[in-house]
Structure formats: C-alpha cells, structure tokens
NUZA-556548 format. One record per residue: residue in one letter; x, y, z of N, C-alpha, C in turn. Coordinates in steps of 0.05 Angstrom, whole numbers, padded with zeros to 5 digits, always signed. Layout:
N
AXYZXYZXYZ/...
END
This chain:
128
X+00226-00016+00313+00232-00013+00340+00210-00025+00357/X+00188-00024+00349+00162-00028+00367+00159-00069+00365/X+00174-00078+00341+00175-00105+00338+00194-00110+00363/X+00215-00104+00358+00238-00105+00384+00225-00112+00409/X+00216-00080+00422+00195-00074+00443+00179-00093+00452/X+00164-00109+00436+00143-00129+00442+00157-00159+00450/X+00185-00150+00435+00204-00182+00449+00219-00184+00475/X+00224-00161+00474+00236-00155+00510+00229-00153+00525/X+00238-00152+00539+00217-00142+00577+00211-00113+00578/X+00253-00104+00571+00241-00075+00569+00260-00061+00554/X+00252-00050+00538+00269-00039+00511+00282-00015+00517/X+00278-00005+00537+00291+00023+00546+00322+00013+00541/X+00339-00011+00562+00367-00022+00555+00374-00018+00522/X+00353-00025+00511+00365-00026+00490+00359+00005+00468/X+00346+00021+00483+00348+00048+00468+00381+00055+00480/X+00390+00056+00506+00414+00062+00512+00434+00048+00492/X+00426+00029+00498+00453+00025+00471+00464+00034+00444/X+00443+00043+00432+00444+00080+00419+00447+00045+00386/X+00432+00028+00381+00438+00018+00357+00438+00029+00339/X+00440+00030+00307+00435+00046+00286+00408+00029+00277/X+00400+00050+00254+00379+00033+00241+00378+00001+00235/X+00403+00005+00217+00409-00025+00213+00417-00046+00231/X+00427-00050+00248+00437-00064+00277+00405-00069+00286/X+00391-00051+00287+00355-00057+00300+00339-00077+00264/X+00353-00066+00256+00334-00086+00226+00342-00114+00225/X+00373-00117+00231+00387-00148+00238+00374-00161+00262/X+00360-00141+00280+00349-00156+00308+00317-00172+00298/X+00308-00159+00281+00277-00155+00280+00283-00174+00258/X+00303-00179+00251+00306-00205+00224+00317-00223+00235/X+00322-00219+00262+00327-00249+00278+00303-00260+00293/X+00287-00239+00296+00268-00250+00306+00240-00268+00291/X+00238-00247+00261+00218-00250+00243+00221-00285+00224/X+00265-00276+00221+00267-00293+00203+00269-00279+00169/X+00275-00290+00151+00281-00284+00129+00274-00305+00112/X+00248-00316+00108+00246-00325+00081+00229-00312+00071/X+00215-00323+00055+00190-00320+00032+00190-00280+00028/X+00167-00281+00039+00154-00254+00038+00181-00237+00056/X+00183-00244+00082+00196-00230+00096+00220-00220+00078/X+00227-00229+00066+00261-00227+00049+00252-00198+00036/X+00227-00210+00012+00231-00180-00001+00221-00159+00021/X+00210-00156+00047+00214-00133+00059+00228-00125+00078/X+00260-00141+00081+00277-00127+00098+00290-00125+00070/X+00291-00132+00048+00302-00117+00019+00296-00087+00019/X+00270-00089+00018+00257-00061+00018+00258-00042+00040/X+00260-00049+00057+00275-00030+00090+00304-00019+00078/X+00323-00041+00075+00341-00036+00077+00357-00012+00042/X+00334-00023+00024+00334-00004+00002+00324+00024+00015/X+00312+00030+00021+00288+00046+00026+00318+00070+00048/X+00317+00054+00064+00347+00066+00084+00364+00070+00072/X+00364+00065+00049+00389+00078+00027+00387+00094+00017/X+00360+00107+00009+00343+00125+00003+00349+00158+00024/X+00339+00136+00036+00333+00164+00065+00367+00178+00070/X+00382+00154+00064+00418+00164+00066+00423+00183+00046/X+00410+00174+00032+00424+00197+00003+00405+00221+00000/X+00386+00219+00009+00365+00246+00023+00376+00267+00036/X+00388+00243+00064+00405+00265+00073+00423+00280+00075/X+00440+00262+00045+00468+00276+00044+00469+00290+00012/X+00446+00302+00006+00437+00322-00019+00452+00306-00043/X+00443+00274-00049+00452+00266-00070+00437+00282-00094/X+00451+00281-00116+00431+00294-00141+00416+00290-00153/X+00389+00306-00163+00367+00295-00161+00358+00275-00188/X+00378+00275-00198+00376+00246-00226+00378+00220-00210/X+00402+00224-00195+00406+00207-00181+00387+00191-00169/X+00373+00214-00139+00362+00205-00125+00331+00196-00139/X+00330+00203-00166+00298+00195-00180+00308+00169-00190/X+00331+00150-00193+00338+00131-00201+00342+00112-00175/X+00338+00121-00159+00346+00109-00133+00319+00106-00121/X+00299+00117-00121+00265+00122-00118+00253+00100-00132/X+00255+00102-00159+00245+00086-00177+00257+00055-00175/X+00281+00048-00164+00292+00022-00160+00275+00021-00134/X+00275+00035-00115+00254+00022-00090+00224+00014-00094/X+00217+00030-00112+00188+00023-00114+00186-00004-00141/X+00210-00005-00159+00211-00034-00171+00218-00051-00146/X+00235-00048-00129+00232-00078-00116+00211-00080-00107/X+00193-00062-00096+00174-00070-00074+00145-00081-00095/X+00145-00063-00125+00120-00067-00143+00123-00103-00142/X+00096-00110-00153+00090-00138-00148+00096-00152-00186/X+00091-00127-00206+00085-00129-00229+00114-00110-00239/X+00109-00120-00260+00145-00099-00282+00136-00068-00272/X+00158-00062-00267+00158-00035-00261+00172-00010-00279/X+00156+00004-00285+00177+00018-00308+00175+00052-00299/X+00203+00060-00301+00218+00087-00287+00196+00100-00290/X+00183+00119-00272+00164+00141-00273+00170+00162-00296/X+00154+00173-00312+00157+00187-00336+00157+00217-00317/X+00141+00229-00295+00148+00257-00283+00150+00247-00252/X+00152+00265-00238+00167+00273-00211+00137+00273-00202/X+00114+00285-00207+00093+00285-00203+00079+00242-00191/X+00086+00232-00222+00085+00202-00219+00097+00186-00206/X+00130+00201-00197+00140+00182-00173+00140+00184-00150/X+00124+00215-00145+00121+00221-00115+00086+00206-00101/X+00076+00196-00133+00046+00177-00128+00057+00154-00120/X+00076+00142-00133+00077+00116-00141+00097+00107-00113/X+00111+00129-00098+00124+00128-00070+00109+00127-00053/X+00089+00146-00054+00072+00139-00029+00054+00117-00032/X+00043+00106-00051+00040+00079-00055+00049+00056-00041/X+00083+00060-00052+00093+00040-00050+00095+00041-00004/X+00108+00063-00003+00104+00069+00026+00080+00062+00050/X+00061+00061+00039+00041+00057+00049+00037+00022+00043/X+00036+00012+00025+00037-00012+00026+00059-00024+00036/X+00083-00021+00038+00105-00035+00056+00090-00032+00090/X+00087+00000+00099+00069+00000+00122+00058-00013+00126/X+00037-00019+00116+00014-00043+00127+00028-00070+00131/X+00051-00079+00105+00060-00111+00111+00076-00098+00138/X+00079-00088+00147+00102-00081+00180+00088-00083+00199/X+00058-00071+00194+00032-00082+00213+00025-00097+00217/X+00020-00119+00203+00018-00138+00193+00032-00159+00204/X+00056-00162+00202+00086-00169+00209+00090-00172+00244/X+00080-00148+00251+00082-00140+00287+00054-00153+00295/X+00036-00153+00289+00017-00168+00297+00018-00200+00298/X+00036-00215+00269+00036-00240+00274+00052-00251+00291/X+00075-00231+00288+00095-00239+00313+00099-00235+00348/X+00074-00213+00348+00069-00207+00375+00062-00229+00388/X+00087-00234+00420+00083-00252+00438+00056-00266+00450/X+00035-00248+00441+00005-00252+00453-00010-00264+00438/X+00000-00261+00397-00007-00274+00379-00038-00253+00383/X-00055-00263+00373-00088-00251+00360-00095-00229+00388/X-00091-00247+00416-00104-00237+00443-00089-00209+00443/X-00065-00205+00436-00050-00172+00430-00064-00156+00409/X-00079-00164+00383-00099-00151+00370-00123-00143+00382/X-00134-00159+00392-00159-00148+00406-00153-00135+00438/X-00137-00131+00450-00125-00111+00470-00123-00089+00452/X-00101-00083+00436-00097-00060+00417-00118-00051+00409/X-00139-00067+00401-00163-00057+00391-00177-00036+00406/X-00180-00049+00429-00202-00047+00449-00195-00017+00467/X-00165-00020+00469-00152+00010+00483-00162+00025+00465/X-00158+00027+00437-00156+00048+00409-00192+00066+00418/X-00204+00043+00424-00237+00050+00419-00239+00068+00445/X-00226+00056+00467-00235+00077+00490-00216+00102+00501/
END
C-alpha cells in the first residue's frame, strides 16, 4: 500500500475504493513490473496471501504445515526440504518473512518517485 501511496498524489481515493489485497498487488506490479527478481516476489506475496487465507478459514494443520513449507521453498534461494518439527518451521517462517520484508524495502525505495533524495529525507525525519 505504501508503494501505491508514493505513486499518487493522494491515496486516500484509492483507500475508498475498498480494493482487496490482490487488486493493490496487480497495481504495485504495474508499477514495479514483473521480471527477474520482481517475479519471484509477487510469487511470494501472492503465495504467502494464500497462507494468510487458509489461516483464516481454520484449514488443517497438516495442511496448513504443507502450505508453510511450499512458501518458504519458493522464497529459499537453495533446495528446500519440508521442516522435520513445527518448532523448525515457525524459524524457518520468520526467516523467510523477514527476508521477503527487506526485498519490499528495498523495492519501495528503488521505486520511490524521489529515487535516493526520498532515502535520505526518510532518513533524516527517523533521526529527529
């Protein structure tokens, strides 16, 4: 949403429009584009939101540990193999979570309208 935000004038119009997750991931992939790198991480958004769907509708928990472990193989860089305990996939999620985070940071900074001069603003507010 905050990718969006930085392309508009003013994103409030478009909070009214009430989009879904996905309808805002198609915007931010019109904007970003979809090759190389970008691809595997609207893969991984849009896995990941598949996740969070079956979270919320009490899929079963074989299930949803088969559904965990396919998110964190797409996103791993190396062969990924099913977590052996619940203990190792709740490591290996926030892992994986945290590193998709940063490429989204990452992502909003290269694409920000201001380019670098929007990093060091951001910076500079943070400090004071």
């Amino acid at each position: 949403q905050l990718i969006i935000a930085d392309h508009f004038g003013s994103a409030d119009f478009l909070d009214e429009a009430r989009f879904s997750f996905f309808q805002k991931l198609l915007i931010v992939q019109a904007i970003a584009g979809n090759s190389g790198a970008n691809h595997r991480v609207w893969s991984a958004i849009e896995k990941l939101n598949r996740l969070r769907n079956s979270m919320a509708h009490n899929v079963e928990a074989e299930s949803l540990a088969k559904e965990i472990d396919d998110f964190i193989s797409l996103w791993a860089e190396e062969e990924h193999k099913p977590s052996a305990t619940s203990k190792e996939r709740a490591s290996r999620l926030r892992e994986t979570l945290g590193s998709l985070y940063g490429w989204l940071i990452a992502m909003r900074l290269t694409m920000h309208p201001k380019g670098m001069e929007y990093l060091g603003q951001s910076w500079q507010q943070e400090k004071t």
